[in-house]
N, C-alpha and C positions, 0 to 999 in steps of 0.2 A: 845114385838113387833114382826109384824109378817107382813113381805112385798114383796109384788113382782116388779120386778124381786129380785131374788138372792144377787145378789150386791148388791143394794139399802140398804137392810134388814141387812146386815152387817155393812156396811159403814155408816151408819145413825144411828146405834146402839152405835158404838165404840164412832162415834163421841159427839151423845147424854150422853155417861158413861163418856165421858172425862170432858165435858163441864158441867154437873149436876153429880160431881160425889157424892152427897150426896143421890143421887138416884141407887137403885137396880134397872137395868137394864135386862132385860131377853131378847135376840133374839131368836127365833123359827122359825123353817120353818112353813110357812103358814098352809100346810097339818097340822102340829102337834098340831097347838092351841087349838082347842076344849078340847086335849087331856091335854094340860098343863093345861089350866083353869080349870079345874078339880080341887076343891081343895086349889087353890089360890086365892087370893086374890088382886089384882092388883087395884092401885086407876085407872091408865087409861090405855086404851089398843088401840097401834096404829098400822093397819094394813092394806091389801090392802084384806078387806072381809067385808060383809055387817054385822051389829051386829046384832048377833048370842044369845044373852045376854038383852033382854027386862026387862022390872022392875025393881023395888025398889030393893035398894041394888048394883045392878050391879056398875062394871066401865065404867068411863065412855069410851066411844067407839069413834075413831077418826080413819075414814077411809082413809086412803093418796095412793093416785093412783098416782105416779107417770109416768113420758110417756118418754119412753126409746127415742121415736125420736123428743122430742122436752125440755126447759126448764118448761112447764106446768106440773101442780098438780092438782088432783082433791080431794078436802078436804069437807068430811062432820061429824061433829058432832053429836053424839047417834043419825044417822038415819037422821038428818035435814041439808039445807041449799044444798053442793051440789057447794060449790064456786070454778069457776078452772080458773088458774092463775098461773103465778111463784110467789114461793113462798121459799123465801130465806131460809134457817138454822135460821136463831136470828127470823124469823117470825112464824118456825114452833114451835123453843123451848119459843115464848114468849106464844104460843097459850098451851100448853105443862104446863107452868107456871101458868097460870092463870088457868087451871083445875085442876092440884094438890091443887094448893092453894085454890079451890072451894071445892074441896073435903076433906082438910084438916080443913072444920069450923062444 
């Protein structure tokens, strides 16, 4: 995962490894992504960047913009939808859940 601001991208990392710790976790500074995916293999990838990753194969791609002055998110799925809203923790990791588990059939 790879998010801006700063904080966000830590804090929602730790919090996501604590809560799914059955999950490999990787936080990245935004700048570095390209660089990590390189090579790996990630089922989903959540960050505040447009996907960078088109086609078959890829992971899936979940953009979360968060808004430093207010509790609004802006959340789009591989490129679609676009939904902004507060959107709670149990809402992002239920969205989180049901993509791994899509990607794991």
């Amino acid at each position: 995962m790879a998010i801006q601001p700063r904080a966000y991208n830590h804090a929602i990392g730790r919090a996501i490894g604590t809560l799914r710790p059955e999950w490999r976790v990787r936080v990245v500074e935004p700048d570095d992504l390209p660089e990590k995916l390189a090579g790996a293999r990630p089922q989903v990838v959540l960050c505040s960047q447009p996907c960078r990753a088109p086609g078959r194969g890829r992971p899936c791609w979940i953009e979360f913009y968060p808004r430093p002055d207010s509790a609004e998110v802006e959340l789009r799925v591989d490129g679609e939808g676009g939904a902004r809203g507060e959107v709670a923790l149990e809402e992002l990791l239920s969205l989180l859940d049901r993509r791994v588990a899509a990607r794991a059939v």
